[in-house]
C-alpha positions as CSV (number, residue, x, y, z in Angstrom):
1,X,-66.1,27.1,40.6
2,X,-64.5,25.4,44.0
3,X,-61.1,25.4,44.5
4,X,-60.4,21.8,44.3
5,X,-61.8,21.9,41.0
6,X,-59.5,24.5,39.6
7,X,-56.8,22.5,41.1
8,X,-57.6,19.8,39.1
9,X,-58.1,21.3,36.0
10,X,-54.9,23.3,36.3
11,X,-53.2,19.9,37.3
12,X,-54.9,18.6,34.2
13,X,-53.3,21.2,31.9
14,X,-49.6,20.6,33.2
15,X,-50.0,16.7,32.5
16,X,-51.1,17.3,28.9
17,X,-48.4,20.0,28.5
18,X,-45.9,17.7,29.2
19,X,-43.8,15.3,26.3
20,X,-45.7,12.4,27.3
21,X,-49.6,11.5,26.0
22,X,-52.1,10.3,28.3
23,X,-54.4,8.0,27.9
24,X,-58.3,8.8,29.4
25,X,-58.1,5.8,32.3
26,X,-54.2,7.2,33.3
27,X,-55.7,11.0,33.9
28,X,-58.5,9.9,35.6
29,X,-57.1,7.8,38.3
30,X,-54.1,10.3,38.5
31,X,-56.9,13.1,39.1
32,X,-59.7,11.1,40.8
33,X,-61.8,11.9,38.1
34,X,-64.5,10.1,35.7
35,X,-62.8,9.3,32.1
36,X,-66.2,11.5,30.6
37,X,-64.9,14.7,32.9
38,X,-61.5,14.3,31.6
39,X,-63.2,14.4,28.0
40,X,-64.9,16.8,28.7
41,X,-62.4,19.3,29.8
42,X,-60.5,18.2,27.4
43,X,-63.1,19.7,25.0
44,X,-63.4,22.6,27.2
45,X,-59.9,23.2,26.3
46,X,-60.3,22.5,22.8
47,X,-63.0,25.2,22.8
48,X,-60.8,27.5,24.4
49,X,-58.2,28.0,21.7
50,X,-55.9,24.9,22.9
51,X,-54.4,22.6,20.0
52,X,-55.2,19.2,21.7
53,X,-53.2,16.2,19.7
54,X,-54.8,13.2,20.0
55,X,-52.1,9.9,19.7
56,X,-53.4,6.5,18.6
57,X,-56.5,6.0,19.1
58,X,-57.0,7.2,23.2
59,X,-54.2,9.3,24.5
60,X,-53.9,13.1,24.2
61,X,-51.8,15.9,24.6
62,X,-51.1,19.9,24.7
63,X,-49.7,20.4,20.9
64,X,-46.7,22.6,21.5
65,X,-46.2,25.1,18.8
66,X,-43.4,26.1,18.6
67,X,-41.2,28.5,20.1
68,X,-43.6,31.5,19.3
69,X,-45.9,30.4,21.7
70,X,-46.6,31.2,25.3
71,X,-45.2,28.7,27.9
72,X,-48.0,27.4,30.1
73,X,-45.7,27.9,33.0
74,X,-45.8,31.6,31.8
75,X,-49.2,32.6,31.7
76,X,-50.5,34.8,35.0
77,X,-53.6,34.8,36.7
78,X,-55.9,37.4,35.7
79,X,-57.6,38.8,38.9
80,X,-61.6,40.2,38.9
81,X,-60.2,44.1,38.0
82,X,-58.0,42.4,35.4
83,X,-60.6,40.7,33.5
84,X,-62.8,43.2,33.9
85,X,-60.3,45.6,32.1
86,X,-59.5,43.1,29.5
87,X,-63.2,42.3,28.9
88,X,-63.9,45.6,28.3
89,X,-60.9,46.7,26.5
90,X,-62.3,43.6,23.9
91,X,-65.8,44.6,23.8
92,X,-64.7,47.9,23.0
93,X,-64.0,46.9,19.7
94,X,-66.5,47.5,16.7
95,X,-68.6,44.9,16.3
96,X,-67.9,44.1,12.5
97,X,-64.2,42.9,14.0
98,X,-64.1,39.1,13.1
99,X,-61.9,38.8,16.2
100,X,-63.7,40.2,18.6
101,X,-66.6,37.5,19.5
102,X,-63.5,34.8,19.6
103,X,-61.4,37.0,22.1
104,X,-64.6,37.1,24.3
105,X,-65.3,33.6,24.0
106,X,-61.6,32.8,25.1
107,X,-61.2,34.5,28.2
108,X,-64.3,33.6,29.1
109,X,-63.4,29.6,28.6
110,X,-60.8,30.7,31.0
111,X,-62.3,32.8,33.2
112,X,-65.6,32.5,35.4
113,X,-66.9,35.6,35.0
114,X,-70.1,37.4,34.2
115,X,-68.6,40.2,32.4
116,X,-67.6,38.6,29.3
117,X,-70.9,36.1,28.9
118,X,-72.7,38.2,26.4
119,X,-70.7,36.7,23.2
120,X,-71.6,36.6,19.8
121,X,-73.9,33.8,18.5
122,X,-72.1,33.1,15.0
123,X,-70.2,29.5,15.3
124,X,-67.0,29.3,16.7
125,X,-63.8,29.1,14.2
126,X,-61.8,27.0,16.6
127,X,-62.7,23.9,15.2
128,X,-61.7,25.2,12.2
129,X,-58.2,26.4,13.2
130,X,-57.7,23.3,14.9
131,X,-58.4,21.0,11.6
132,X,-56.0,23.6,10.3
133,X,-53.4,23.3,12.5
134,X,-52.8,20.0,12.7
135,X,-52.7,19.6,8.7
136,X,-49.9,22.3,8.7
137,X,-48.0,20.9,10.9
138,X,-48.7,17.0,9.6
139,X,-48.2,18.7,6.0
140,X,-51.8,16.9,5.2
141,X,-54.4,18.3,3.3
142,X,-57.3,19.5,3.6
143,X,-61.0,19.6,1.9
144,X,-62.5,23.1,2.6
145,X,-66.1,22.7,2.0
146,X,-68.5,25.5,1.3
147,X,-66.2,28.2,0.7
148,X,-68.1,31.7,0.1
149,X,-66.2,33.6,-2.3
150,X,-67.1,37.6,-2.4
151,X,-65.8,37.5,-5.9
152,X,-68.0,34.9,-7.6
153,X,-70.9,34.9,-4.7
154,X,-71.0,31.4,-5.0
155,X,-70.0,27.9,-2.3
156,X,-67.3,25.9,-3.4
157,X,-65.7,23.1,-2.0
158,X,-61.4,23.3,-2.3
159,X,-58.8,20.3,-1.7
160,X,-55.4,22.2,-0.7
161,X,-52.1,22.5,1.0
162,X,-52.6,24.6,4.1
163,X,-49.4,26.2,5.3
164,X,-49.8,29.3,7.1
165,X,-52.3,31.2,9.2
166,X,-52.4,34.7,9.1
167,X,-51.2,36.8,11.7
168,X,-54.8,37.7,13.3
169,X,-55.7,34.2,12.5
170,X,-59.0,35.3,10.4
171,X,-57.3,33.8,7.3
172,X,-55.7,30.7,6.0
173,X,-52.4,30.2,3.0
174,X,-53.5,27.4,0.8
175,X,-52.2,26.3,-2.1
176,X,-54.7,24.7,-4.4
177,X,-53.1,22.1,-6.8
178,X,-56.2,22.3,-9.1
179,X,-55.3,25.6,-10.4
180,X,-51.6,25.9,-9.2
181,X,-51.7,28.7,-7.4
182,X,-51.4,30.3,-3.8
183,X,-54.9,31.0,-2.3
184,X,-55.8,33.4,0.8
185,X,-59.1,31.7,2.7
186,X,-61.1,33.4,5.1
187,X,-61.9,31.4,8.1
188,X,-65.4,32.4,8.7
189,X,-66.4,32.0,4.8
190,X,-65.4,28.2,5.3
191,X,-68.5,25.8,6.1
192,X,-66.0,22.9,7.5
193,X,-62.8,21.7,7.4
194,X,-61.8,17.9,6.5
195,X,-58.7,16.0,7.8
196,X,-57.3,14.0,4.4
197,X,-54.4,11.4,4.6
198,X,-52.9,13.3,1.2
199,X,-49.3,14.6,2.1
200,X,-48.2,18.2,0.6
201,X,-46.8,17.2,-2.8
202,X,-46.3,21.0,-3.8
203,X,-44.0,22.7,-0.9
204,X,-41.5,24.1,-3.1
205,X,-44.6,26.3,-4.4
206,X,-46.0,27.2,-0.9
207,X,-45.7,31.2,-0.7
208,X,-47.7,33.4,1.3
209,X,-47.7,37.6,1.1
210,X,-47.5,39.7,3.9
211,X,-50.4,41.8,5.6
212,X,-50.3,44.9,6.7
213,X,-52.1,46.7,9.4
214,X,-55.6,47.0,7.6
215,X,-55.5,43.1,6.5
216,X,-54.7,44.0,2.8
217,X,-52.2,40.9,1.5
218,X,-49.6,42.4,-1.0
219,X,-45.8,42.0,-2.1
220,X,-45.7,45.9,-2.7
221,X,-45.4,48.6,0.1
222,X,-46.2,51.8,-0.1
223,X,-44.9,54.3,3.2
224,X,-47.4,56.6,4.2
225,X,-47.6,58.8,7.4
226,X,-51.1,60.3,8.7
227,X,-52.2,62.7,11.0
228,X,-55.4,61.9,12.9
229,X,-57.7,63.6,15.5
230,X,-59.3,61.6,18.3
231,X,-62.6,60.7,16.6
232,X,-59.9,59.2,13.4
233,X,-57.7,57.7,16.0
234,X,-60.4,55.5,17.7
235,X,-61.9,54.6,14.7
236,X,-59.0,53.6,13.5
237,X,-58.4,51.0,16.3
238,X,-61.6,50.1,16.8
239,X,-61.6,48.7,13.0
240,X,-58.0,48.0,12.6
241,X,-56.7,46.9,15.5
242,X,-53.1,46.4,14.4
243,X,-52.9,49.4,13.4
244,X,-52.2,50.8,17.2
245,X,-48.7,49.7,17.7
246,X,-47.8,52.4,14.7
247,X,-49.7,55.2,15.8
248,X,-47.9,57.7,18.4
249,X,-49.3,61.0,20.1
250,X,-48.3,64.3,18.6
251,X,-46.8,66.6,21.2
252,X,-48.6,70.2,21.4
253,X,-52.3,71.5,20.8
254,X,-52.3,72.0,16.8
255,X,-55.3,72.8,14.5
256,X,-55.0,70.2,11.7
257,X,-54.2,71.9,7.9
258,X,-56.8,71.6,5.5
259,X,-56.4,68.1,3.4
260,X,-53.6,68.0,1.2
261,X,-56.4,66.2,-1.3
262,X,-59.6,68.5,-2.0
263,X,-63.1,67.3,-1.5
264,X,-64.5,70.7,-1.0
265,X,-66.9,70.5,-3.9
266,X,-68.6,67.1,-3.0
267,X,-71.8,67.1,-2.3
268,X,-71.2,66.4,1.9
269,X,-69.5,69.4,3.2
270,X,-66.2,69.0,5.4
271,X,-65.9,68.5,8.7
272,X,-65.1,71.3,11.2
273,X,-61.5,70.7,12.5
274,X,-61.0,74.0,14.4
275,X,-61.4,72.8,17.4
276,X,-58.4,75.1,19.3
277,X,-57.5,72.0,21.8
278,X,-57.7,68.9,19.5
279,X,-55.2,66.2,20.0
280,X,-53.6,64.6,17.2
281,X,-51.9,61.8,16.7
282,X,-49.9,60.0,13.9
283,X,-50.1,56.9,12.1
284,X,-46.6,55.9,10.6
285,X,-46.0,52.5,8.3
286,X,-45.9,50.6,5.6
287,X,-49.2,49.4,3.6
288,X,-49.7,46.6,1.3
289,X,-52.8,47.9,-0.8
290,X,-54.5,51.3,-1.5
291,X,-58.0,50.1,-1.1
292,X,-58.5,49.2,3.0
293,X,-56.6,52.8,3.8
294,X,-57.8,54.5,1.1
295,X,-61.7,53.7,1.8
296,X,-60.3,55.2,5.5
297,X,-59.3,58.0,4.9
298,X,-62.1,58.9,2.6
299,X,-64.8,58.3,4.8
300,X,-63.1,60.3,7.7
301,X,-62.4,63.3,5.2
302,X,-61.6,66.3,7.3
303,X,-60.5,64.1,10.0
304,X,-57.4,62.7,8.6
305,X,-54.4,64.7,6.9
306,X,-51.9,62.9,4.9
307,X,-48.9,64.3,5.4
308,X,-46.7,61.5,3.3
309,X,-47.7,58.9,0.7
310,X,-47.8,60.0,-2.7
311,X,-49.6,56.6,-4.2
312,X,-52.9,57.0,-1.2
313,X,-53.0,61.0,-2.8
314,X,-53.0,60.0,-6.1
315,X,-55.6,57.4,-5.5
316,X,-57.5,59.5,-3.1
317,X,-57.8,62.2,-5.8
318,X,-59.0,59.6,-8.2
319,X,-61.7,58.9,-6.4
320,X,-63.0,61.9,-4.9
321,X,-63.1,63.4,-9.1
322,X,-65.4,59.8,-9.7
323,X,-67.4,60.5,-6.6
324,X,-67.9,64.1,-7.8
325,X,-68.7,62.7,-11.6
326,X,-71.8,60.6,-10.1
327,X,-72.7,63.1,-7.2
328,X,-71.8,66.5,-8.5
């Protein structure tokens, strides 16, 4: 890409991140640009994770959200090493990660480079979390159509009250006026999003529950505190990424203790964890749900030790005595 072309562009960004919305003729003559170029940049853009809010019929501008967001003024160029890193660092990540084909998409809408061109072929969700978006912040409805629910396996089209994206943006708080109730959506189970002129009529009932760090949505907590070895530790952020900014490295070369829980008499013997100069690290917080840890820790038995959480041993226990009912 020349550099009077990335000049433009960039100049192109600052105009629609300004208070004012421009029309297609204004940008072009202030760029020297066709009105179709300007259009389509501005679906470049659009494509890139950018809210673009369209005014009347023909003049758009950078949606500002809030003051959560990143300044444009703010963001830093990213040199060839730095992308590189970054690229990698995202294609690192296990491919089952529902964010990870939408990072690499991103940066490379933003950034000409050949390291991050081998993206997933699934559609993109931006459209999605743009239709989204603007109904939150409009307080409009939506109709989500073709809805795949994992508990009734069937499509289903919804009319809702979208309010609040999760934090990893791979979900969607609805409430849904047919049935009175607060609804979670996942955005790659939704076939399409439609804008509606219906306002919110239900606010007051809008509530959304918290997530922890292995996406399980709960009011209750329950503290727990493992201990991991290297093999656990990647796994652990290569499926969970959140789960990082909770885990810290354990000073000294340790052996870790047999499992507090028992598994010794399944049918798949335990791993070997005498490795004399294993590191360890450990994984401190709050959880919503036993299910998304617990299926964890199970499958890395001899890997992980808890060393706090009554609730995850209890239900641990439970079902390594039902795996040893079917297998033993």
């Amino acid at each position: 890409m020349d550099q009077p072309k990335i000049q433009r562009i960039l100049r192109l960004m600052v105009l629609l991140s300004g208070q004012r919305a421009y029309s297609l003729e204004e940008l072009a003559d202030d760029l020297g640009m066709s009105g179709r170029t300007i259009y389509r940049y501005i679906s470049s853009f659009r494509e890139a994770g950018f809210v673009i809010d369209k005014v009347g019929e023909n003049r758009f501008r950078l949606l500002s959200l809030g003051p959560g967001t990143v300044d444009l003024k703010n963001i830093v160029h990213f040199s060839p090493e730095e992308a590189f890193i970054l690229s990698r660092m995202i294609d690192s990540l296990d491919p089952s990660n529902s964010l990870k084909a939408e990072l690499l998409r991103k940066l490379s809408a933003v950034y000409d480079s050949t390291s991050v061109v081998n993206l997933s072929s699934r559609p993109t969700s931006s459209s999605k979390i743009d239709a989204l978006l603007d109904a939150i912040r409009s307080k409009k409805m939506v109709r989500i159509l073709s809805y795949s629910s994992s508990h009734s396996g069937v499509m289903k089209d919804y009319t809702v009250e979208p309010f609040e994206l999760t934090e990893d943006y791979a979900g969607v708080w609805a409430f849904d006026p047919t049935d009175g109730k607060n609804k979670l959506f996942k955005i790659l189970r939704i076939g399409e999003v439609q804008r509606t002129d219906s306002g919110w009529s239900n606010a007051i009932s809008h509530h959304s529950v918290p997530m922890d760090d292995f996406r399980f949505h709960g009011d209750k907590e329950y503290h727990v505190v493992l201990r991991l070895n290297t093999l656990a530790k990647n796994l652990l952020i290569e499926e969970y990424p959140l789960t990082e900014r909770h885990l810290s490295r354990q000073d000294g070369i340790e052996v870790l203790q047999e499992n507090i829980y028992t598994m010794e008499d399944l049918t798949l013997p335990a791993h070997d964890m005498e490795d004399e100069k294993e590191e360890f690290w450990i994984y401190d917080a709050s959880v919503r749900g036993l299910d998304s840890i617990g299926r964890y820790v199970l499958g890395l038995e001899g890997n992980v030790e808890v060393m706090e959480g009554d609730a995850l041993i209890e239900y641990l226990l439970f079902h390594a005595d039902h795996i040893k009912e079917i297998y033993g």
